[in-house]
MIKOL-804669 format. One record per residue (C-alpha): x, y, z; residue in one letter; residue number from 1. Coordinates in steps of 0.05 Angstrom, whole numbers, padded with zeros to 5 digits, m for minus. Example, Ala and Ser with C-alpha at 12.3 -4.5 7.8 and 13.67 -1.06 7.14 Angstrom:
<pts>
PT      px      py      pz  type  seq
PT   00246  m00090   00156     A    1
PT   00273  m00021   00143     S    2
</pts>
This chain:
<pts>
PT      px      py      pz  type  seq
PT  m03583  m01726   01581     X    1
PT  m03617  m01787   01575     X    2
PT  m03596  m01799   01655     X    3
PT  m03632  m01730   01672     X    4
PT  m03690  m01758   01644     X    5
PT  m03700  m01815   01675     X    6
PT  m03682  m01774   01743     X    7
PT  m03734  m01726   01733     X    8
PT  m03783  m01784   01711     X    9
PT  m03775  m01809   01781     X   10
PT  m03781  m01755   01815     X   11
PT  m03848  m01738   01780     X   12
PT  m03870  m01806   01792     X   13
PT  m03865  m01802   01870     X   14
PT  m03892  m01740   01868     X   15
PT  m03956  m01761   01839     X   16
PT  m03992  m01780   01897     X   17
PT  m03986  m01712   01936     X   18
PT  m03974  m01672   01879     X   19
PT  m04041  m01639   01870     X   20
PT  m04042  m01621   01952     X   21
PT  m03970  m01578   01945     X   22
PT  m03997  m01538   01902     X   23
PT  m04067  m01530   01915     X   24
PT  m04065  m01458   01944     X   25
PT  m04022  m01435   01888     X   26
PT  m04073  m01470   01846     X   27
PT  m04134  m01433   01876     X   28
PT  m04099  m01365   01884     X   29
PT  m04067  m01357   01806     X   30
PT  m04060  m01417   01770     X   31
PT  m04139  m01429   01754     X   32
PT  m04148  m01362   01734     X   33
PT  m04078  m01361   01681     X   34
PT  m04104  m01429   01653     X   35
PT  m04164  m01402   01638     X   36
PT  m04129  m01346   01597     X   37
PT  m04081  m01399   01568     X   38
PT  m04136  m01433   01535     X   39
PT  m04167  m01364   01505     X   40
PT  m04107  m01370   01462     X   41
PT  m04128  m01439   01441     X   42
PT  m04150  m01443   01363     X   43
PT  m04146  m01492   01311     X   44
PT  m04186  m01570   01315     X   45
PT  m04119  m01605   01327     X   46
PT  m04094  m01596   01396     X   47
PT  m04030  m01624   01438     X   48
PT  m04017  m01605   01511     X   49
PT  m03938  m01631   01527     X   50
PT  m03929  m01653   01601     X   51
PT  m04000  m01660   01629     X   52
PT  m03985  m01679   01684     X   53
PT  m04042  m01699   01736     X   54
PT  m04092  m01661   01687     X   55
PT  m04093  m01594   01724     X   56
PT  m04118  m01553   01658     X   57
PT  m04180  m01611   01638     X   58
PT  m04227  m01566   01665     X   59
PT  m04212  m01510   01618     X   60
PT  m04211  m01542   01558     X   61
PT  m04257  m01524   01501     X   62
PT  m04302  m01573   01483     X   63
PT  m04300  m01574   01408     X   64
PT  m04230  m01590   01397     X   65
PT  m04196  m01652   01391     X   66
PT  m04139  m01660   01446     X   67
PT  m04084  m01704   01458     X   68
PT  m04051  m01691   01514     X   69
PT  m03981  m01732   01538     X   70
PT  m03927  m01735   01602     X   71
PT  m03867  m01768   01612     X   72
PT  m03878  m01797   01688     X   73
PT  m03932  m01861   01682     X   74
PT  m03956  m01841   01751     X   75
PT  m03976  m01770   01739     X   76
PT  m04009  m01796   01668     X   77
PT  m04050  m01839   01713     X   78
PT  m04074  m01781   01757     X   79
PT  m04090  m01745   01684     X   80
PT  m04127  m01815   01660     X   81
PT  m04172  m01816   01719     X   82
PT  m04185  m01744   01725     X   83
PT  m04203  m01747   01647     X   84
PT  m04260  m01799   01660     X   85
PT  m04279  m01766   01725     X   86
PT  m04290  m01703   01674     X   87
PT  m04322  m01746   01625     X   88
PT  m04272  m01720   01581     X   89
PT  m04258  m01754   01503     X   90
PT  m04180  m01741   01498     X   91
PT  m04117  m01782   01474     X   92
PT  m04070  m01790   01529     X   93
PT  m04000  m01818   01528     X   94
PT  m03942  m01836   01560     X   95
PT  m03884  m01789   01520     X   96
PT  m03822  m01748   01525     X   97
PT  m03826  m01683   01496     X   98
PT  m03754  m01689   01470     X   99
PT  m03778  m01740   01434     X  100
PT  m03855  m01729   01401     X  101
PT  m03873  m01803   01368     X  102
PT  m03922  m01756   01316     X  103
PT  m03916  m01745   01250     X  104
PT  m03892  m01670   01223     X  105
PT  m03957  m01618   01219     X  106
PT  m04001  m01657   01257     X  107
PT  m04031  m01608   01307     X  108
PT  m04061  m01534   01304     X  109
PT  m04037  m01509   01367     X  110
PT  m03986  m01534   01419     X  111
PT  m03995  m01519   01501     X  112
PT  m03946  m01521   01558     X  113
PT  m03962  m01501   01635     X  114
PT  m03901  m01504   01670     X  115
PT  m03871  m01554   01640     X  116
PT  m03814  m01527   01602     X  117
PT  m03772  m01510   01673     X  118
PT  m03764  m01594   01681     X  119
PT  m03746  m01605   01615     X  120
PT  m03664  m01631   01610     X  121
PT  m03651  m01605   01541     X  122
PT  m03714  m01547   01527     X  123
PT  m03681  m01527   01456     X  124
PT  m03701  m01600   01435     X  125
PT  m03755  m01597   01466     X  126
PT  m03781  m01536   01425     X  127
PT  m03750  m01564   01356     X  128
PT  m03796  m01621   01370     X  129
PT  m03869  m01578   01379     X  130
PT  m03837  m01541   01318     X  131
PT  m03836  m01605   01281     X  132
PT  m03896  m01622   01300     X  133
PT  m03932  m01558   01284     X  134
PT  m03967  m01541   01223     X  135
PT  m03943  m01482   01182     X  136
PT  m03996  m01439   01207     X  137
PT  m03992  m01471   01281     X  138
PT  m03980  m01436   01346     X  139
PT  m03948  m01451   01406     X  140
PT  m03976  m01421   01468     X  141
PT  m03938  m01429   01538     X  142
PT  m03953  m01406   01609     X  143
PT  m03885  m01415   01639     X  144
PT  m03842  m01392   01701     X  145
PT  m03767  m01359   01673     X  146
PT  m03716  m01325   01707     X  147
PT  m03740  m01253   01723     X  148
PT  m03701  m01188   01692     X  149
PT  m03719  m01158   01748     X  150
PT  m03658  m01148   01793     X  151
PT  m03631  m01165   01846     X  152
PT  m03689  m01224   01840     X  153
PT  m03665  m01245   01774     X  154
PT  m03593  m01259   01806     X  155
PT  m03624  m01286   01870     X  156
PT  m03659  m01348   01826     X  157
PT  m03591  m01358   01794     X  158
PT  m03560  m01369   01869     X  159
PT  m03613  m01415   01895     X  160
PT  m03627  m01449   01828     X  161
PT  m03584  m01510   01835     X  162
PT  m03621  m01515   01904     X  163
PT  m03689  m01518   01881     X  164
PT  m03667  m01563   01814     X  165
PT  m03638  m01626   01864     X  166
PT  m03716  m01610   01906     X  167
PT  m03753  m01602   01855     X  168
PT  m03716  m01624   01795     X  169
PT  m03748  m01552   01754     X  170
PT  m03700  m01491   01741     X  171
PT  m03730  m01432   01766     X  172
PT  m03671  m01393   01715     X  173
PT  m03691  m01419   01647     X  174
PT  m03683  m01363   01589     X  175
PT  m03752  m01390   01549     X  176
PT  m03762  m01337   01522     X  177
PT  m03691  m01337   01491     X  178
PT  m03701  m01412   01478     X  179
PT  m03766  m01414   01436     X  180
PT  m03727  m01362   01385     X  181
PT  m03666  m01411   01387     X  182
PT  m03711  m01461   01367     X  183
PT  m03736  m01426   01307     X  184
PT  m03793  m01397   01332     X  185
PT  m03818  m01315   01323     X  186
PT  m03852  m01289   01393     X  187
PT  m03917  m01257   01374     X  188
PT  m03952  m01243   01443     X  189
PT  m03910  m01236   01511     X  190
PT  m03958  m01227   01572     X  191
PT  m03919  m01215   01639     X  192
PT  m03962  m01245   01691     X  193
PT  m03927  m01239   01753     X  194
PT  m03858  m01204   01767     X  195
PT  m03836  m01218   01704     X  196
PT  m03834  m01291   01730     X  197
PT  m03902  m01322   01704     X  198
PT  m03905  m01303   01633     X  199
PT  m03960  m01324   01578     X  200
PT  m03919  m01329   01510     X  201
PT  m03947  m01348   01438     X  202
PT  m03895  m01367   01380     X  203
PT  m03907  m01384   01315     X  204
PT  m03855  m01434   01282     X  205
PT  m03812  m01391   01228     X  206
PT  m03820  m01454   01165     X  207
</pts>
């Protein structure tokens, strides 16, 4: 696993550069407009977003909590640093593996994800980790891309997934859903975005 990792880190970190260009049309079309709903979700002071990547949801956050926000690839953290100041924004960023959360338990209010969970090698820890992390009364809320129920598309993105993992290094077949509950989480809100593909999902940690 800990090979993965570093394999995805890579990847992530030559990415960086061009990153924010690939997906600027998806960005404009969907993506602003499902941050901005991600972040209506948002309560609590204490906030962490896992895998920030170049900063793509800074614009939408609120301005009177207090965020720390961390990735896993140095290069996309320093896209995130500079579009922080460019934002003027007063966050904690820092370089982290979401398998592995350096915080203490019940630090934060809520937890965020934006397509982050798909590039994660083992999500299950992942999860345990945000559920360590959370306080008792904490949410996690995720906007994440999961293998659609929908057939035949749900069996097509089990065909081409090994395809677009060695690309892209992100499974476009991940259960989440399936996984936040193995990870001792209860689903309280399940918002199907787009073909059953984009979903917004909050959890609250089952302590």
């Amino acid at each position: 696993m800990k090979d993965t990792t570093e394999i995805i880190r890579k990847r992530y970190d030559r990415a960086a550069k061009y990153y924010d260009r690939i997906e600027d049309m998806m960005e404009k079309r969907w993506m602003s407009k499902w941050r901005k709903e991600l972040f209506n979700h948002v309560k609590g002071h204490d906030v962490l977003e896992i895998g920030v990547g170049t900063g793509k949801n800074m614009p939408y956050y609120p301005k009177d909590i207090n965020i720390t926000a961390i990735d896993f690839s140095p290069k996309m953290l320093e896209k995130a640093i500079t579009r922080a100041n460019k934002l003027g924004l007063n966050i904690t960023l820092k370089l982290m593996d979401a398998q592995q959360l350096d915080f203490p338990d019940n630090s934060f209010d809520t937890v965020i994800t934006a397509c982050v969970f798909c590039s994660v090698p083992d999500p299950i820890k992942g999860l345990k980790e945000i559920k360590r992390v959370l306080r008792k009364d904490g949410e996690l809320i995720m906007l994440e891309h999961v293998r659609s129920n929908i057939e035949p598309l749900g069996t097509f993105m089990d065909i081409i997934n090994p395809l677009v993992v060695r690309i892209y290094g992100a499974n476009i077949n991940r259960n989440t859903i399936d996984n936040i509950k193995k990870a001792g989480f209860q689903i309280i809100y399940e918002d199907n975005l787009s073909l059953d593909i984009v979903k917004l999902i909050k959890a609250k940690p089952i302590k």
